[in-house]
TITORVEX-888296 format. One record per residue (C-alpha): x, y, z; residue in one letter. Coordinates in nm, 2 decimals, decimal comma. Layout:
REM residues N
((X Y Z) A) ...
***
This chain:
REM residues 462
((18,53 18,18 9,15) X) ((18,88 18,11 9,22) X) ((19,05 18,19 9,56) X) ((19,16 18,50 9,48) X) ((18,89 18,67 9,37) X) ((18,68 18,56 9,65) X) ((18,93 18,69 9,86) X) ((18,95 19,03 9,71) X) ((18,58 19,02 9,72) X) ((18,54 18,93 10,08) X) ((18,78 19,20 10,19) X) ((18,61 19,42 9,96) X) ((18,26 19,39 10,09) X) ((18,40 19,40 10,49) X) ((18,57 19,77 10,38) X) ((18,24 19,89 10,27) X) ((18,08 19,75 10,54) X) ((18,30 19,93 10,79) X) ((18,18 20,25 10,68) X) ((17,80 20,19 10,74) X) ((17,61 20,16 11,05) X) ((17,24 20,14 11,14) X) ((17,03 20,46 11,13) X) ((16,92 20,58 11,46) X) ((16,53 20,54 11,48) X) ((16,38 20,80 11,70) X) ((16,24 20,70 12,01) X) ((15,95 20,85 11,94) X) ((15,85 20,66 11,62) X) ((15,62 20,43 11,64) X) ((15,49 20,51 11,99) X) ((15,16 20,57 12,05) X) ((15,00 20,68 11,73) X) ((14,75 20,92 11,71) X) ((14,59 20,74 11,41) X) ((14,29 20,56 11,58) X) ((14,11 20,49 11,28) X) ((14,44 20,23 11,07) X) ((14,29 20,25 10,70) X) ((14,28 19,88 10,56) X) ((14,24 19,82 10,19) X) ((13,93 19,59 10,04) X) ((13,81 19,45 9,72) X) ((13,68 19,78 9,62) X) ((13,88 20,04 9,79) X) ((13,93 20,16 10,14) X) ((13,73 19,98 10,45) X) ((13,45 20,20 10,62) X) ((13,50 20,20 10,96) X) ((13,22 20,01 11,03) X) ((13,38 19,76 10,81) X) ((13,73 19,80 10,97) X) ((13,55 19,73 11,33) X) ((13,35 19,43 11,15) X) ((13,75 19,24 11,03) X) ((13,88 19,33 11,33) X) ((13,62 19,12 11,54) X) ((13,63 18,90 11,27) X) ((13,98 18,83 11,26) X) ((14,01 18,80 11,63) X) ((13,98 18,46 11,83) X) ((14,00 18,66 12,19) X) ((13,76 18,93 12,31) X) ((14,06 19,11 12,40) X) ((14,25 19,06 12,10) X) ((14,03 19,31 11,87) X) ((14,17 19,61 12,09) X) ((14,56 19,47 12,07) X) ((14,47 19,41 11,71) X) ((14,35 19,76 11,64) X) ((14,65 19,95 11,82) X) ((14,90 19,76 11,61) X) ((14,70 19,84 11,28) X) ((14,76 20,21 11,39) X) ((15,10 20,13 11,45) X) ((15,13 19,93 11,12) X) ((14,97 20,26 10,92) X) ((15,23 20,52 11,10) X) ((15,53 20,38 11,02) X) ((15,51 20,17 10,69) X) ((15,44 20,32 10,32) X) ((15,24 20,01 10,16) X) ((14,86 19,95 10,25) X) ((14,71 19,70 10,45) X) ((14,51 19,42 10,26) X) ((14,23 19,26 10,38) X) ((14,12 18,88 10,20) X) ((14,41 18,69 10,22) X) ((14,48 18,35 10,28) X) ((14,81 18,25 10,38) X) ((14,92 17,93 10,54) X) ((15,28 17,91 10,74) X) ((15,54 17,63 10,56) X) ((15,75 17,53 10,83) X) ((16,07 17,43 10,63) X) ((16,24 17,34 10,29) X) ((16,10 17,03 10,25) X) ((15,72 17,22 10,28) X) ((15,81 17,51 10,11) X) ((15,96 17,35 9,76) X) ((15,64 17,08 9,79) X) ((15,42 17,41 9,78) X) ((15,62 17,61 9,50) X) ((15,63 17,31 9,24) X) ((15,28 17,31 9,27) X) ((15,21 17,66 9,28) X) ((15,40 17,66 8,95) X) ((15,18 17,38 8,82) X) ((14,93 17,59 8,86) X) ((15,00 17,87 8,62) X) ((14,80 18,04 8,39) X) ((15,01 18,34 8,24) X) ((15,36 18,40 8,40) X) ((15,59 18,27 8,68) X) ((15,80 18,57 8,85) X) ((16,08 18,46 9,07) X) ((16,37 18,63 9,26) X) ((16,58 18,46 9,49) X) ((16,92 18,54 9,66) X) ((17,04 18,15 9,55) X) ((16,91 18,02 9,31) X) ((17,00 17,64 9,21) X) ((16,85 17,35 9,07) X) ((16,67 17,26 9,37) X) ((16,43 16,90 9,39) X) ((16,11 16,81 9,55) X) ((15,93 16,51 9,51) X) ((16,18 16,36 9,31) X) ((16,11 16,64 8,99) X) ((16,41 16,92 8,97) X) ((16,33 17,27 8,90) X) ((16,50 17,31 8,59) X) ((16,25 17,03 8,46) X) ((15,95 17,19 8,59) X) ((16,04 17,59 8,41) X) ((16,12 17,44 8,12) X) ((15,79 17,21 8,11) X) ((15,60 17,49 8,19) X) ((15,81 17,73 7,96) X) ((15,70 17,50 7,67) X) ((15,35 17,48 7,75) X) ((15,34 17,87 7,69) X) ((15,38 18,02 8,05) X) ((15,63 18,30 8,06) X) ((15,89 18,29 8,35) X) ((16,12 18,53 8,42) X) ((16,38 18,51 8,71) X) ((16,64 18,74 8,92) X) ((16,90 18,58 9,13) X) ((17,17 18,76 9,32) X) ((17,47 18,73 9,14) X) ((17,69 18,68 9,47) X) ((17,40 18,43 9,64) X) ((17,41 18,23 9,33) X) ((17,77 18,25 9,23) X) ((17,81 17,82 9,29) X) ((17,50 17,81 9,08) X) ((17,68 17,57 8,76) X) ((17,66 17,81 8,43) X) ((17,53 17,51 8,25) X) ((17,21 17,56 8,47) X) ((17,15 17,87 8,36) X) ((17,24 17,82 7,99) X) ((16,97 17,56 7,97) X) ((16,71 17,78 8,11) X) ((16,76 18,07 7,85) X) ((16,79 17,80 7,58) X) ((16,43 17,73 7,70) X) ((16,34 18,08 7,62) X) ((16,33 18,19 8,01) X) ((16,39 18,54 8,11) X) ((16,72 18,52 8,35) X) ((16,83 18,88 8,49) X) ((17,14 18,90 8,71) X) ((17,16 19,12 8,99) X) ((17,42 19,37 9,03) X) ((17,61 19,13 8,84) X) ((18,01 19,10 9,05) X) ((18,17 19,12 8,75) X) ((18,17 19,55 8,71) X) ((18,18 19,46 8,28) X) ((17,83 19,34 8,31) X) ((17,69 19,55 8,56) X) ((17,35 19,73 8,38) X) ((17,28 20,01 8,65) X) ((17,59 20,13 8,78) X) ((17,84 19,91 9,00) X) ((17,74 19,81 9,37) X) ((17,94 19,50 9,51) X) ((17,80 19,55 9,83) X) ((17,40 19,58 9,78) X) ((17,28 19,23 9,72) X) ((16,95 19,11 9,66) X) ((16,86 18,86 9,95) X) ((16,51 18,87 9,85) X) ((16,30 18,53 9,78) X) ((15,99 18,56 9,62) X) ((15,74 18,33 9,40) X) ((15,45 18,54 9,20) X) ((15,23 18,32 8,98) X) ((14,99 18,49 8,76) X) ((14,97 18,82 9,02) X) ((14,70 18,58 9,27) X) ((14,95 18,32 9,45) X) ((15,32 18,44 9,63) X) ((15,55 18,22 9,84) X) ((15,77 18,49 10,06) X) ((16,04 18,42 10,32) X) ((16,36 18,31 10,40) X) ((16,39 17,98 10,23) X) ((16,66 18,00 9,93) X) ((16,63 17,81 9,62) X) ((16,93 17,62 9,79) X) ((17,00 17,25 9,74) X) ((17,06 17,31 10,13) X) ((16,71 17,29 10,20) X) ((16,66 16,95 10,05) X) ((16,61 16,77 10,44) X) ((16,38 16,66 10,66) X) ((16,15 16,87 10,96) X) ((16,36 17,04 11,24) X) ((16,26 16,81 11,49) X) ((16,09 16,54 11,35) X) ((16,25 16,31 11,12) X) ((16,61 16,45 11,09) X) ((16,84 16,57 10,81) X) ((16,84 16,38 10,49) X) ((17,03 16,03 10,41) X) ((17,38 15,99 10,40) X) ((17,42 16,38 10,59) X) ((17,54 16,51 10,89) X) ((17,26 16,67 11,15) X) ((17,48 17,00 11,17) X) ((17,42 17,01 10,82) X) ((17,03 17,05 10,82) X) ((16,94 17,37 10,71) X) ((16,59 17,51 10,86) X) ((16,41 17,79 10,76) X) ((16,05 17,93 10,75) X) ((15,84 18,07 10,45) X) ((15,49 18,20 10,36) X) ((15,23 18,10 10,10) X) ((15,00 18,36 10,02) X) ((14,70 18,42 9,78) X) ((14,50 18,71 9,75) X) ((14,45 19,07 9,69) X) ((14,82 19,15 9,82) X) ((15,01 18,96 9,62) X) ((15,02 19,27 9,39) X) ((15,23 19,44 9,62) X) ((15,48 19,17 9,58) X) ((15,45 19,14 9,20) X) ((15,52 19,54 9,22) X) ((15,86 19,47 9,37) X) ((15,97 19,19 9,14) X) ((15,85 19,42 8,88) X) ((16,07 19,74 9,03) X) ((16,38 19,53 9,06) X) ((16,35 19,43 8,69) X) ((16,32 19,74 8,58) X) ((16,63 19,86 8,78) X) ((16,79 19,59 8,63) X) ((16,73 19,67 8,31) X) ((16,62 19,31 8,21) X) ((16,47 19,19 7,88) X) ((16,10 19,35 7,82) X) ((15,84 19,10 7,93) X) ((15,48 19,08 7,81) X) ((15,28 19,26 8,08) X) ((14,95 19,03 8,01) X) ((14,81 18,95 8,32) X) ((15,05 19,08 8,55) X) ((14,80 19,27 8,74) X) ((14,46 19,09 8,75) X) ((14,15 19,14 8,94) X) ((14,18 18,92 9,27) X) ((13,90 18,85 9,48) X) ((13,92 18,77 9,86) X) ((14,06 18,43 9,91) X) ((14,02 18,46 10,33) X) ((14,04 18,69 10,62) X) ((14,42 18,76 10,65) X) ((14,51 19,14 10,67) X) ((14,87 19,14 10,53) X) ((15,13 19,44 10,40) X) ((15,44 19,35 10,22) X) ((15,74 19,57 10,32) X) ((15,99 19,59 10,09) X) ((16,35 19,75 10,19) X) ((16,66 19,91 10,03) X) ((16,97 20,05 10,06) X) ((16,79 20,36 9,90) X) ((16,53 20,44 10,20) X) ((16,65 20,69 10,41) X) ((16,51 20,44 10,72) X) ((16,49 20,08 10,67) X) ((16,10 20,00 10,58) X) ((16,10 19,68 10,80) X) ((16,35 19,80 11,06) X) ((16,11 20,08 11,12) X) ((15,80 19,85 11,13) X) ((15,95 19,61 11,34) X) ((16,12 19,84 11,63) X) ((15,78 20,00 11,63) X) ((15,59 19,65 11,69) X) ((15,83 19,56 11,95) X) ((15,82 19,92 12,13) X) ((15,44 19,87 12,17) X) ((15,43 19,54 12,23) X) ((15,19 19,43 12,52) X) ((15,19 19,07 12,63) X) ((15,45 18,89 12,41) X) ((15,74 18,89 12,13) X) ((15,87 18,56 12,00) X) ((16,13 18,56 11,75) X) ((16,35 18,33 11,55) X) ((16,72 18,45 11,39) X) ((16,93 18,30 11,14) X) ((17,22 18,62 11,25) X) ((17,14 18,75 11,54) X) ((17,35 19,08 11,51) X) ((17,13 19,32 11,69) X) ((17,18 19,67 11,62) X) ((17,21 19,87 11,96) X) ((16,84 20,00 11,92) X) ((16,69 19,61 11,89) X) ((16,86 19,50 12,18) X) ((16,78 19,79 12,39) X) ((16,38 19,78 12,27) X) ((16,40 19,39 12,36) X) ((16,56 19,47 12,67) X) ((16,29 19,71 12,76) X) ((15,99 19,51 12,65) X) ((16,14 19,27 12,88) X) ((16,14 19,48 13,20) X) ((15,82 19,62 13,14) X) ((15,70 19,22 13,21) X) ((15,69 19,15 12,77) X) ((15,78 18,79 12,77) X) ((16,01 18,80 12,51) X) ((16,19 18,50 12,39) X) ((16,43 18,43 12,11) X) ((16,54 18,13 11,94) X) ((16,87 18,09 11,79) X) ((17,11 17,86 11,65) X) ((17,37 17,73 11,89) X) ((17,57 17,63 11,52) X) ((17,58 17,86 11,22) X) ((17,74 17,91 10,88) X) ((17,86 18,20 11,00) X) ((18,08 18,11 11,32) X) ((18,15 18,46 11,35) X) ((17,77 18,57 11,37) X) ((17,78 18,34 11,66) X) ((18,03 18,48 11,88) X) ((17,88 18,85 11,83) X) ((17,54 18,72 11,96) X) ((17,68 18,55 12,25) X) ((17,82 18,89 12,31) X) ((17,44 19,01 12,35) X) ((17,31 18,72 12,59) X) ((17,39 18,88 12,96) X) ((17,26 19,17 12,86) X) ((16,93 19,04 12,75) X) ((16,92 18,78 12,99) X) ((16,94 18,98 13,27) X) ((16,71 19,22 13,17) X) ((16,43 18,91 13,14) X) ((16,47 18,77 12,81) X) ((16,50 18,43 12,75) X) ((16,68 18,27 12,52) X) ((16,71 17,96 12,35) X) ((16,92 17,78 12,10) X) ((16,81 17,51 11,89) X) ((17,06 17,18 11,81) X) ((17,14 16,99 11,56) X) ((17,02 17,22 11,29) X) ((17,15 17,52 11,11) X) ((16,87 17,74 11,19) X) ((16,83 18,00 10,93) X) ((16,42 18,15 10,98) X) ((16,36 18,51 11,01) X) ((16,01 18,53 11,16) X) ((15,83 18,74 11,45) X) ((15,49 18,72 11,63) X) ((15,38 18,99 11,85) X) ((15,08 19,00 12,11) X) ((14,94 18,68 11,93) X) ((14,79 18,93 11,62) X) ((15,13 19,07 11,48) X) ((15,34 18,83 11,26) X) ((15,65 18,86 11,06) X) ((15,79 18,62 10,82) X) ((16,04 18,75 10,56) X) ((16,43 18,77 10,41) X) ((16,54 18,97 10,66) X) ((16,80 18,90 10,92) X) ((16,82 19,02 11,27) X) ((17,16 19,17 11,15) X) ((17,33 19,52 11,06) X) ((17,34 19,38 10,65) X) ((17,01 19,38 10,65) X) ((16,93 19,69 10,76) X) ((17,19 19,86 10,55) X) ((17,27 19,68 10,25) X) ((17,00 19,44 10,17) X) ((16,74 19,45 9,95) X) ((16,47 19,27 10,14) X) ((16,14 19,16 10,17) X) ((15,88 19,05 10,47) X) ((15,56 18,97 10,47) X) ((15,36 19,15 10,78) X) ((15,06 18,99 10,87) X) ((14,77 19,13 11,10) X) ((14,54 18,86 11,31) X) ((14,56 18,58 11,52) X) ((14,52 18,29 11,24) X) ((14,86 18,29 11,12) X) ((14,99 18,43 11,43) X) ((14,87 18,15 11,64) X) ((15,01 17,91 11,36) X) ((15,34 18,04 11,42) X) ((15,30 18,07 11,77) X) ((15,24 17,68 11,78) X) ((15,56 17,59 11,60) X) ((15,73 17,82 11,82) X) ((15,62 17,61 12,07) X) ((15,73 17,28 11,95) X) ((16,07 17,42 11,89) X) ((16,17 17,59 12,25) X) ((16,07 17,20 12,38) X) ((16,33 17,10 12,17) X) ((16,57 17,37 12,22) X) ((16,81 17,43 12,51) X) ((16,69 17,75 12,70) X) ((17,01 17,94 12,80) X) ((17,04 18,02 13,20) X) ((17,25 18,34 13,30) X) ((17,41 18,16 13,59) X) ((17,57 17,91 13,41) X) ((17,66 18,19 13,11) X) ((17,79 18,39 13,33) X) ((18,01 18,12 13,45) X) ((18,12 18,01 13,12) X) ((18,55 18,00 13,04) X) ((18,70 18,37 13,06) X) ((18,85 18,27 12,74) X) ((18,53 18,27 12,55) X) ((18,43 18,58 12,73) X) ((18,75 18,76 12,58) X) ((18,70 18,62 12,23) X) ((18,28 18,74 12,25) X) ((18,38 19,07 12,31) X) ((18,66 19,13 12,10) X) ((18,38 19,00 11,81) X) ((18,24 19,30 11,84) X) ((18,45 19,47 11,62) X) ((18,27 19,20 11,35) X) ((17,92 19,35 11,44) X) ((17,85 19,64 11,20) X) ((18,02 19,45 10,93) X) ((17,80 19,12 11,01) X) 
***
């Protein structure tokens, strides 16, 4: 894209962004629900509640948890519109390196088709096999893959890439292309798909933030360092979530919706909805949000977790761009003796995303939260865990895009398995993190205060 252009696009975008802001959520939502009974979905139909009390015990490692557990399942059910899903097994990949090792195979492994939509999409590695190799292999051994990229996320993505894909007979659809001449469903510069999701054959999912980025190609955030030859500021680190089970339908529904919107090629529908039996005890919902919801799916679902949360919220954010009611309901879960803590990156690809966060810290940090910022890596993950039993791993950002303009996806996952998973690597990075004390903020240069809060201009356009 040549200079130009981006720069017409850029200013573009930032004039549509002006004129958007973050719904205001009631206060009231997601407060203590009067559902007591949270409906969870099974094998064959909705749980008794004999069998909802049965998970519940099941899926709790605490006496106390099946109580936390069964207020945020009412919670869950009042606010979001998809079902809960009981016999799922998911297992946490902590970074790029985990998550492409765990896609190749999960491709490997398919029977029928291999769905994918991503915000980038490139011609990532792992193991020393590209992924351009592995579609067409498996395109010639008779699977069907189709794919959706964001044609802004993946406008560095070489054309010759995609040529040789569709040359392979693979299904390629473009979303809301930025070129308005081959735009298929009206034009929408501004509405980008930041979604990343991997269906094979309707049973297996990966869902997260990790993009199909040659970015991702490194090393474990604290372990072994960013890849040969590259600098550590370089190291990209984000979080994603394998998933087999019963649920994955709801995520092959949304790759499904978007292709429809998007008017791509028709595809062969065999399989694309099979029979899944449980696979293991996690209850999971997939929220999926657009710019076409009144109020934001996961926004809801999330300000509603946090509002009733009881012991403890730990969060990680790639953008943290708090919209006025996040930081006030983190505030307040901090004063009512929440430990809430929140790890960010002290270096970003967006230094501008920066500055408008620092704007947030005395506020938070004298209200009780702490806060932490990781080093030597571009932290990028976009995941929650509440009370030990609530956990959020997903697309989106802790920012005003993706409440507004994104189409996103998160994964929601109900017990303390994956939750204490998270929890544990949570762990391991605030020991390697720099928690931020509001003494020595507060006594940071009065220049940098002047520029943090003039960035707030940035923050509903961010």
């Amino acid at each position: 894209m040549t200079g130009w252009r981006l720069f017409f696009l850029i200013a573009l975008c930032v004039a549509l962004a002006a004129c958007a802001t973050a719904p205001d959520i009631d206060q009231s939502v997601g407060r203590s629900p009067a559902a007591d009974k949270p409906e969870i979905i099974g094998a064959h139909g909705p749980l008794t509640a004999g069998q909802s009390k049965a998970l519940l015990a099941k899926i709790s490692t605490e006496p106390g948890d099946a109580g936390v557990l069964k207020r945020h399942l009412a919670i869950e059910q009042a606010v979001a519109e998809s079902p809960l899903v009981a016999g799922n097994r998911t297992r946490v990949l902590r970074d790029g390196t985990d998550a492409f090792r765990a896609m190749f195979d999960d491709i490997r492994r398919a029977k029928h088709q291999v769905n994918i939509e991503y915000f980038i999409f490139e011609d990532v590695k792992s193991d020393g096999v590209t992924l351009g190799d592995l579609l067409v292999a498996e395109r010639r051994k008779g699977i069907e893959v189709n794919i959706i990229y964001d044609s802004y996320g993946s406008s560095g993505t070489p054309a010759t890439f995609f040529d040789r894909l569709k040359g392979a007979g693979i299904n390629l659809v473009e979303f809301n292309p930025i070129n308005p001449f081959t735009a298929k469903n009206g034009y929408s510069l501004n509405d980008r798909d930041h979604r990343k999701i991997l269906v094979i054959d309707g049973a297996i999912a990966i869902v997260g933030g990790v993009n199909l980025s040659t970015a991702y190609q490194s090393n474990r955030f604290g372990k072994s360092g960013p890849p040969e030859g590259a600098p550590a500021t370089e190291h990209v680190r984000d979080t994603d979530l394998e998933i087999e089970g019963p649920v994955v339908a709801q995520l092959q529904q949304l790759f499904l919706d978007h292709w429809t919107q998007q008017k791509g090629p028709p595809l062969s529908g065999a399989n694309f909805f099979p029979t899944v039996a449980a696979k293991g005890t996690e209850v999971v919902r997939i929220v999926g949000s657009t710019p076409d919801n009144a109020i934001p799916r996961y926004y809801v679902t999330l300000l509603s977790a946090i509002r009733n949360a009881e012991k403890s919220i730990w969060l990680s954010a790639a953008y943290f761009v708090p919209t006025r009611q996040e930081k006030e309901d983190l505030a307040e879960a901090a004063r009512r003796g929440v430990d809430v803590r929140i790890l960010l990156p002290d270096k970003s690809d967006s230094p501008r995303a920066i500055k408008v966060a620092h704007a947030s810290y005395s506020d938070l940090l004298e209200a009780g939260v702490k806060i932490y910022e990781s080093h030597d890596v571009v932290l990028h993950s976009k995941t929650v865990v509440i009370d030990g039993v609530w956990t959020a791993i997903g697309s989106s950002n802790f920012d005003q895009r993706s409440v507004v303009f994104n189409d996103e996806v998160d994964a929601i996952v109900l017990g303390t398995v994956t939750a204490q998973e998270l929890q544990t690597m949570f762990e391991e990075d605030f020991r390697e993190a720099r928690q931020i004390d509001l003494a020595t903020w507060d006594d940071r240069p009065f220049g940098q205060k002047i520029e943090e809060f003039f960035s707030r201009i940035w923050q509903n356009m961010l």
